[in-house]
N, C-alpha and C positions, 0 to 999 in steps of 0.2 A: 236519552237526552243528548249525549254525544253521536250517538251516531247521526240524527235528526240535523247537529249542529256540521257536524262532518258532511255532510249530503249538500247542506246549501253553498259550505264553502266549495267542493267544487265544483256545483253549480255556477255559481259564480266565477271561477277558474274558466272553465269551457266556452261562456263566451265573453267573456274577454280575449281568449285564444281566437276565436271566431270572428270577432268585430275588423280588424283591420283587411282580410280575406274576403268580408263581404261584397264590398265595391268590384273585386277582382274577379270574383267568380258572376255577378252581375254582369260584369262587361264581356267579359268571354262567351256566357249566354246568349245574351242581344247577338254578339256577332255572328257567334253558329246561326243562332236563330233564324239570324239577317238572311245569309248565305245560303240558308239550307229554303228559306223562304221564297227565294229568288226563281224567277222563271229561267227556263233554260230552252234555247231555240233545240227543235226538234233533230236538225243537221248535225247537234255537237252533242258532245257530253261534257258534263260539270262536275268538278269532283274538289268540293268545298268553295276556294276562291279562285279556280283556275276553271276554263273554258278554253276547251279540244275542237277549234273547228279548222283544225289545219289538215291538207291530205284531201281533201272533199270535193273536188272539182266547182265549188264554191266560184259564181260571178259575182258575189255584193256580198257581204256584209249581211248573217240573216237576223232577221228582226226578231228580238224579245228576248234580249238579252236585260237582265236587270239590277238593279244594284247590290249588291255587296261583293264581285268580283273584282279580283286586282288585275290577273295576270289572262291575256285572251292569245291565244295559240291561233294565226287565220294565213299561215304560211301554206308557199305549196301547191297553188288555188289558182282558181284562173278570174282573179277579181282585177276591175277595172275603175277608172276614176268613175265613174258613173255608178258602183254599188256601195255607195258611203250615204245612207238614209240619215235625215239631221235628226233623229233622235239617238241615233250613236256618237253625237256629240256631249248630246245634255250626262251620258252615263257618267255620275263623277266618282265611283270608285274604280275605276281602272286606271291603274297606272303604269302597265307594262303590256306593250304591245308588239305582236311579231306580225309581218307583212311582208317579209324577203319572200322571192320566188312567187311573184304573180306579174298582173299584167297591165301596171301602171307607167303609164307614159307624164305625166307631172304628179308632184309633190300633191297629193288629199287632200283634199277641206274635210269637214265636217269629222275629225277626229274627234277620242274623245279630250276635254277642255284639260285636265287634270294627268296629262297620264306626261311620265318623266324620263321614259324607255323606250325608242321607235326604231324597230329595225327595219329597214326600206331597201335593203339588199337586193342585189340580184334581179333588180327590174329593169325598167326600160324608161325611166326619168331622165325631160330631157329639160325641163324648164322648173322654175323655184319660187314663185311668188311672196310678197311682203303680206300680203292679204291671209295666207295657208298659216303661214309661223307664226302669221300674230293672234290666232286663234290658241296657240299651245305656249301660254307663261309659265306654266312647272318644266318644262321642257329643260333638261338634264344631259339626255346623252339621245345622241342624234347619229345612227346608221348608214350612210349612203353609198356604201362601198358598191363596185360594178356596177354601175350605170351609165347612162350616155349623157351627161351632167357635163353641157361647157360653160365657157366664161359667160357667153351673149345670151345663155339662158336662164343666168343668176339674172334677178332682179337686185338692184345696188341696192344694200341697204337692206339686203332680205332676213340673211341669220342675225342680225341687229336685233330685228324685233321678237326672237327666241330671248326674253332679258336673262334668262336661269340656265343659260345653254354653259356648259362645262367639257362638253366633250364633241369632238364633229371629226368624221371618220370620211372623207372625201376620195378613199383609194380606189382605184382604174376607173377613171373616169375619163373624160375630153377637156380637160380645163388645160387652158395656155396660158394663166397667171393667176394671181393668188384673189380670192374674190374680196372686193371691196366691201367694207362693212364689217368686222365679223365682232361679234360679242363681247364686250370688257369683261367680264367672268369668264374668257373661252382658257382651260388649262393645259388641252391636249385636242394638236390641231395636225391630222395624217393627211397628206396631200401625194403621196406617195404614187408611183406606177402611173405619172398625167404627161402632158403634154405643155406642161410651164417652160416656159423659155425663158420670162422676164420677170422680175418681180422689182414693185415700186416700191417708192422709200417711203412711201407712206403705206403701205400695202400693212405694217404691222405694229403701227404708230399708237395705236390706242386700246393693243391687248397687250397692257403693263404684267396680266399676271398668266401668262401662258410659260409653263412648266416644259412642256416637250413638245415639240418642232419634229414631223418629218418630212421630208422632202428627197425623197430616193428616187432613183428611174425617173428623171426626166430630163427637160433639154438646155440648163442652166448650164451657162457660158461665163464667164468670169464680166461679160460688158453686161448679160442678160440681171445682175447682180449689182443692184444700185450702192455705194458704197456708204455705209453705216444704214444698212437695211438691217440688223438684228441690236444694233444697238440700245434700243428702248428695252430691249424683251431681257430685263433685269432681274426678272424671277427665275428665265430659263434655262432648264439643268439638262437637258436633253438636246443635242443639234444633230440630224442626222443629212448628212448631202452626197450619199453614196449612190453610185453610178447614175454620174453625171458629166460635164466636157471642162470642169472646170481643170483649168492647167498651177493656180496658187489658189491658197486659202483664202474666204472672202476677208478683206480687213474690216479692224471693229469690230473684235468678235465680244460680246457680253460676258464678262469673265466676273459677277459677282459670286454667281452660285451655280457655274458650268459644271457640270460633273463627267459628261460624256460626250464625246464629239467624234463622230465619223465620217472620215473622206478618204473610204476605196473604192475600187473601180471609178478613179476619172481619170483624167490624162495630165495630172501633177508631173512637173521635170524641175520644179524649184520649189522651195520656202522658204521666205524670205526672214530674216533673224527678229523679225518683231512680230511673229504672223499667230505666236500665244502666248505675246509679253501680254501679263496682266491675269491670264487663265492661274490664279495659285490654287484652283480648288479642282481642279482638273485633274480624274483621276483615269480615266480611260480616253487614248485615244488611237485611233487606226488611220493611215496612211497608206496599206496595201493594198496591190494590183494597180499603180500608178507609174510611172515612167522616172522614178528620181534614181540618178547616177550616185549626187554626194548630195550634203548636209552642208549649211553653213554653222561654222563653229559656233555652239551659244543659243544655237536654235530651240535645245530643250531645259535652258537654265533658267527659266522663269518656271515651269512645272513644278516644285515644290510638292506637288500632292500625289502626282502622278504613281499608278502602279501597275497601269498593264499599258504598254507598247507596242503595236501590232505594224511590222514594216514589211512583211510577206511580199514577197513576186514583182521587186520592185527590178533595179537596172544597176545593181550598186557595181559601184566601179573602186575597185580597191588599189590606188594609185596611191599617192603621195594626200591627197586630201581626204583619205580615208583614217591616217594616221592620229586625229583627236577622237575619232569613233570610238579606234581601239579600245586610248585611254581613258574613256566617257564611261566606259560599258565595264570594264576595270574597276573601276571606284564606284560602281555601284551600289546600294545596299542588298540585300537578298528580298526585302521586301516589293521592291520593283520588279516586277517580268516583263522582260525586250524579248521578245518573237519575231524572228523572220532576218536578221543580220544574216546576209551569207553573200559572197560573193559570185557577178553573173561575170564578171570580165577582171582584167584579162583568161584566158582559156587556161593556162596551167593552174590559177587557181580557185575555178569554177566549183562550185557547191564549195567551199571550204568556211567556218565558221569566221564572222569579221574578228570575231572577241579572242579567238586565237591564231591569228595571224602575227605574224614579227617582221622585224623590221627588214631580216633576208628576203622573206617573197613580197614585196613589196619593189616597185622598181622607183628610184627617188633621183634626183640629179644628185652627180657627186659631190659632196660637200668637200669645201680648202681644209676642214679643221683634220689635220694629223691623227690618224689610228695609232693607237696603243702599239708597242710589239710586238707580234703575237709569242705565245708558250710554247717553248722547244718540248716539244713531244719525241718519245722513243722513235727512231726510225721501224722498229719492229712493232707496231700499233697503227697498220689504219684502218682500224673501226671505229677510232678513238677523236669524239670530237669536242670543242670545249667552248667559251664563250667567258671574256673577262667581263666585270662586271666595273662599270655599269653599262658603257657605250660602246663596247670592240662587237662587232659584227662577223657574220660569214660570209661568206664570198659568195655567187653562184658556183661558182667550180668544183667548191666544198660538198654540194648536194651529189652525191655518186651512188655507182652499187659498191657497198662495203662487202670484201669477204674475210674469211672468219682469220682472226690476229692471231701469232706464235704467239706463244707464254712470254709472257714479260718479269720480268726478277719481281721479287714481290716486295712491299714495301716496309718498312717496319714501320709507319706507322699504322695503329691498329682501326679497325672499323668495324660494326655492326655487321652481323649476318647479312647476307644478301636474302631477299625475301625470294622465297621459290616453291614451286608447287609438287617438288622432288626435290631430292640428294643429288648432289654431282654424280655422274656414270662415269664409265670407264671409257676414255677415248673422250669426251665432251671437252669441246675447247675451253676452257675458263679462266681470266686472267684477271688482273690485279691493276688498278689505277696507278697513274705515280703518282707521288704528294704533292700538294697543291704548294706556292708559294704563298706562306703565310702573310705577306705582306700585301696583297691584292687579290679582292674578291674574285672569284674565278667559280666557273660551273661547269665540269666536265661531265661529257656520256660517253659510252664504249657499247657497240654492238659483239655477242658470242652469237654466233651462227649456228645453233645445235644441230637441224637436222630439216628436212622440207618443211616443217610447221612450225618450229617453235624457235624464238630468239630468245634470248636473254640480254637483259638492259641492263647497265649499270652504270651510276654516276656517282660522282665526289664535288662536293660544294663547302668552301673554304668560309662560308657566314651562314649565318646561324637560319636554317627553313624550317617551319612548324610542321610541314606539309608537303608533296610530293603531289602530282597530277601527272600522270602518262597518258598521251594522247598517241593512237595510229589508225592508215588507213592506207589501201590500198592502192595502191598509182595506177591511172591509167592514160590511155590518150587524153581523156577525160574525166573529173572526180566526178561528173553528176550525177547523181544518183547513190555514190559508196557514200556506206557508213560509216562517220567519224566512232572508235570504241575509245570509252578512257576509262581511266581507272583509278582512284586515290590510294595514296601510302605514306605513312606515316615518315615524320622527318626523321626518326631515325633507321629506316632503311635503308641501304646503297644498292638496289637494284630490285630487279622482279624480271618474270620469266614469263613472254607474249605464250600465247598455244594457240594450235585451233587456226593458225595462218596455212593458207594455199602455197603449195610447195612453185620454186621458180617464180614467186613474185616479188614485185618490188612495196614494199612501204614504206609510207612515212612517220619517223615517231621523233614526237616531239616530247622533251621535261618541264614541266612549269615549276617553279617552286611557292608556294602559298605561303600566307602568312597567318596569323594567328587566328582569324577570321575567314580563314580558309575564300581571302580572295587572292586575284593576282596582284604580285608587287608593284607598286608604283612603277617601277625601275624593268627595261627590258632585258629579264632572264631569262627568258625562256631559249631554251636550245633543242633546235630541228637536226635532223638526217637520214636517209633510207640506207635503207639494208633491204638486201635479197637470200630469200630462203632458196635453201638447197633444193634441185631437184627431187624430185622424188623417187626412191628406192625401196626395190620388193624383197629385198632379201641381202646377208652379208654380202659383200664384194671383197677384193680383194685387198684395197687400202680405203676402203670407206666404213669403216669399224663396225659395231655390232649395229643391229637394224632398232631402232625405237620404238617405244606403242606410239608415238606421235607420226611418226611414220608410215608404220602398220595401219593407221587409220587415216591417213592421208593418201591412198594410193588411188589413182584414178580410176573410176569404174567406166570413162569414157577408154580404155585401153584395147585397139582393136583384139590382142589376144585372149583378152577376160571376157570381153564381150561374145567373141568367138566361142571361148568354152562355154560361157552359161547359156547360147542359145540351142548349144548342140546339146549338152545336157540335158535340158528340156525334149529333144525332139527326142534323145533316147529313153526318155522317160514315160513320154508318149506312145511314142512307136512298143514299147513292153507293155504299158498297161494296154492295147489295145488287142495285140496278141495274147493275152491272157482271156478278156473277156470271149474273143475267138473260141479258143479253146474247150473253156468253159460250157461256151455252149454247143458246141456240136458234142461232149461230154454228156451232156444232157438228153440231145436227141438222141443216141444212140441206145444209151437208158431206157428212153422211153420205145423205140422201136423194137426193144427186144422183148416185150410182153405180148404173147401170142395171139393170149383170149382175154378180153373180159367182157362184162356183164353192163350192156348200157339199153335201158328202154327209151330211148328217146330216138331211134334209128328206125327206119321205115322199116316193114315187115319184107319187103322181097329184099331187104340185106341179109338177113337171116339163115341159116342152114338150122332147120331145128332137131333135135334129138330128146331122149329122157331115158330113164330107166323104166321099169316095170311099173311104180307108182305113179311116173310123168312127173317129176319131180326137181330134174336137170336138162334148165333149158343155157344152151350155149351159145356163144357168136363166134363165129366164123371170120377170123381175119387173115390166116396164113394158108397155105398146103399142109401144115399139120398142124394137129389140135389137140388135144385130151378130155375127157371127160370126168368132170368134177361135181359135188352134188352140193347144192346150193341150201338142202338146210339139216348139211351135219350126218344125216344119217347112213351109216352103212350099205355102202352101194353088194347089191347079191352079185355071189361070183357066176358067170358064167358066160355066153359068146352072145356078145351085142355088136347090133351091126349099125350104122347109121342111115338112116335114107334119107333122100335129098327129095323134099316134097315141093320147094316152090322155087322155082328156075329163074337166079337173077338172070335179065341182060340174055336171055336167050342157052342159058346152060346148059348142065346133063337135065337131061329129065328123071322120071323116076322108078321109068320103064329099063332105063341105062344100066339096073344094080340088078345083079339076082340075091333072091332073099334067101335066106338061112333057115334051120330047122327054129334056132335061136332068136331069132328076130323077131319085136314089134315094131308094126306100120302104123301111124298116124295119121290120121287124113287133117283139109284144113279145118274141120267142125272139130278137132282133138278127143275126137271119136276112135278107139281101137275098130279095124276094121282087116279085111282082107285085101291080099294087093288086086284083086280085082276091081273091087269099086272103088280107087283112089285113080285120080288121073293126075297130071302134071301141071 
């Protein structure tokens, strides 16, 4: 009875499990069913809800395609307007259609009604009609990239009557202005790679909700650019107007929900201080490859949101209006990235970073206000350079080649280790700062001249630095192109030691001091000056101390007498192994020409001189004027007098009449018949 009751309950369990599954496995049914029911034209294959008739040298569209397919593959093909049968409109499950790469010269009729995906690629469309798009109301995203599509072959009014259109891809096409009409649902509109010159101010008056805007590579002129033309497009977070002729940003730019805005490659030389007042939500934007020298102060103090700054291969001119840059790019947070800051003019400080520049390479009109006095320094110290803080300056005449300073008295008051990559040597110049005057901020550096590659830095700062930044780089007629190196150290270090420098050159090294945030201080500390490393030297000299491994590994391999030895070495290197292999083998030949006889059957018979013993047993070859006779299998040759005779006369030899025979002797004839020398002939 319990089991009986057990059995029905779960009975009942199972379908109840079952019930809510029903409908779902029903529908999945029908749909295979649909699909697999479906005719499939004999050109394609079908493989559930997709149709393969791309690849096929296909003129039309073939017939008998049937309902339950979504997706039709008809790319590739050499179909024309002319091969769209109007019952490939009635098909209403299709909804994705590819058609790039055939051979349509206007937009298709007879598509099918329902489909929301049309790629039209890569043809030859020249005209667009209101009649074509108004047959496709699900029409979602629309294809048109490379084609021969211009303004006077839109029909106005055309992608209007697409009502479900969301996307429209217009790229390399012939359009010279932006086509009238386009869809209020349109979100994402590429106009990219055309020939627009002008666009009307009505041109985008009634796509309230277009999200991204491209318009790159074409012929937009700052007048072709009607003013508050993007003004309405209050939804859009995308503007793009790179390489184009515009010389300023267009004004009225839509700054509700801007997120990205690019304007490189055009021919920008200004921005005017309100050109993205109102952008606070603007988070990318790009400026490079344009012609701007300076910045008007204030230009980027409306960006609040801003995080990537792209000002690459512009014209910056690092003059006196370059000086709020500096301090801009200073107070930054780390969150922001600024890209492309460097200076193109003047020439001495070409490639040099703007964010660290000072006030010395800078050329400014002299200002009335009185300089501090500057700090009597040891007359025995000029490597030794210093900078008070906050506004004392250095001079240009200041910048020189430093060579390496006597020892200066050392100071009592104490300081941190100098940071270094070794111990002092023997013979290393190394000296000692004087004290700072406690009473005014002050920030000295001192160059030590080790040896052709390496310098040692050291400075002394009278207020309190979190942080250290060492900045160098090699001088030349021109920096463009050298590598700024730098290096961070903590605040309580008083120096560090450069390596790895090219001997007899000149660099620039500059001290930054940082602040707890490890940015630059408000306040201009930093202190610049060059130093030149020592020649390079290959070994002790006579007052130039012991030789260095910075040294040692610093020596020119460009040096015509190294170059000299290593390629002579080589050639004696050459020239021995070559004599050897010589050697070697006429060693070998000689080896081999001194074996008399041996035993080859692959040699024609009139090479031959034949002989044998008693049994015919030792047959021999004949290569020298003497020979031996040896028995070929082992056995004990009989003593007694054997004579040889010569039966077959290479090249015209002895004959065989030539020999007299012996009492001892067997003659062999060529049948290798024992015989008498009578009946053998030669």
């Amino acid at each position: 009875m319990e089991l009986h009751q057990s059995g029905r309950v779960w009975n009942k369990d199972w379908v109840s499990f079952l019930r809510p599954w029903i409908p779902i496995l029903l529908g999945l049914h029908m749909q295979f069913s649909r699909a697999s029911g479906s005719s499939c034209p004999e050109e394609c294959r079908c493989d559930r809800t997709f149709v393969y008739c791309n690849e096929r040298s296909l003129t039309s569209v073939p017939l008998g395609i049937g309902e339950g397919y979504k997706t039709l593959y008809l790319h590739n093909n050499q179909i024309n307007n002319a091969g769209f049968p109007l019952e490939f409109h009635h098909i209403a499950s299709v909804e994705n259609v590819y058609l790039y790469g055939n051979q349509l010269d206007e937009f298709p009729i007879n598509l099918p009604k329902n489909v929301r995906v049309l790629h039209l690629q890569e043809n030859n469309i020249q005209t667009i009609s209101r009649t074509a798009l108004a047959q496709l109301l699900w029409l979602e995203e629309l294809h048109l990239d490379d084609n021969s599509i211009s303004t006077v072959g839109v029909e106005e009014g055309a992608f209007r009557e697409a009502i479900s259109l969301k996307m429209l891809f217009l790229t390399k096409n012939h359009l010279s202005s932006v086509p009238i009409g386009l869809p209020e649902d349109l979100k994402e509109l590429r106009l990219d790679e055309n020939r627009i010159a002008v666009i009307a101010e009505e041109a985008f008056r009634n796509v309230t909700r277009l999200e991204r805007l491209l318009l790159d590579g074409n012929l937009l002129t700052d007048e072709g650019v009607a003013p508050g033309t993007f003004q309405d497009l209050v939804m859009l977070r995308e503007l793009s107007l790179a390489r184009n002729s515009l010389t300023y940003p267009p004004p009225l730019l839509p700054g509700d929900v801007l997120v990205k805005l690019n304007f490189q490659d055009n021919q920008m030389n200004e921005i005017p201080v309100t050109s993205f007042e109102g952008l606070r939500r603007l988070e990318r934007l790009d400026i490079s490859n344009n012609q701007l020298q300076s910045l008007t102060q204030g230009v980027f103090d409306g960006l609040v949101s801003l995080r990537q700054l792209t000002v690459r291969n512009n014209l910056w001119l690092c003059d006196c209006s370059i000086n709020w840059v500096i301090l801009w790019l200073k107070s930054l947070p780390t969150s922001l990235n600024v890209r492309g800051f460097m200076c193109q003019k003047p020439e001495r400080v070409r490639g040099m970073v703007i964010r660290e520049l000072n006030t010395e390479l800078i050329q400014c009109p002299h200002s009335t206000t009185t300089a501090p006095p500057p700090i009597n320094l040891p007359p025995t110290s000029p490597g030794l350079t210093s900078r008070s803080h906050p506004s004392s300056t250095n001079s240009p005449s200041d910048m020189h080649s430093l060579s390496p300073p006597s020892k200066l008295p050392s100071s009592p008051t104490h300081h941190p280790p100098l940071l270094s990559s070794s111990p002092p040597r023997d013979g290393e110049q190394r000296t000692n700062l004087p004290p700072l005057d406690p009473e005014r901020e002050n920030l000295q550096i001192k160059f030590t001249i080790l040896n052709g590659s390496a310098i040692h830095v050291s400075w002394v700062a009278s207020f309190p630095v979190t942080a250290y930044k060492v900045t160098w780089a090699k001088m030349g007629p021109s920096l463009s192109g050298d590598t700024v190196r730098d290096r961070m150290v903590g605040g309580e270090h008083r120096g560090i030691r450069l390596a790895n420098l090219e001997p007899k050159s000149t660099y620039r090294i500059c001290v930054i001091p940082l602040d707890v945030f490890n940015n630059y201080r408000p306040k201009d500390d930093t202190v610049c000056s060059e130093a030149v490393t020592k020649p390079v030297s290959y070994g002790p000299d006579n007052n130039k101390g012991p030789l260095w491994p910075e040294q040692a590994t610093q020596q020119d391999p460009s040096s015509p007498f190294l170059l000299a030895g290593l390629i002579g070495g080589a050639v004696i290197v050459v020239l021995v192994l070559l004599l050897s292999i010589f050697c070697w083998h006429m060693h070998k030949k000689d080896r081999s020409s001194s074996t008399n006889w041996k035993y080859n059957k692959g040699r024609r018979k009139d090479d031959y001189g034949e002989a044998g013993t008693k049994k015919d047993n030792s047959i021999l070859e004949m290569t020298e004027t003497s020979f031996q006779i040896v028995s070929l299998n082992n056995e004990q040759l009989l003593k007694g007098d054997y004579r040889i005779q010569p039966m077959y006369t290479p090249n015209g030899g002895i004959g065989f009449r030539d020999f007299p025979v012996g009492n001892n002797s067997t003659v062999y004839c060529k049948n290798n018949v024992q015989a008498d020398t009578d009946f053998c002939r030669a």
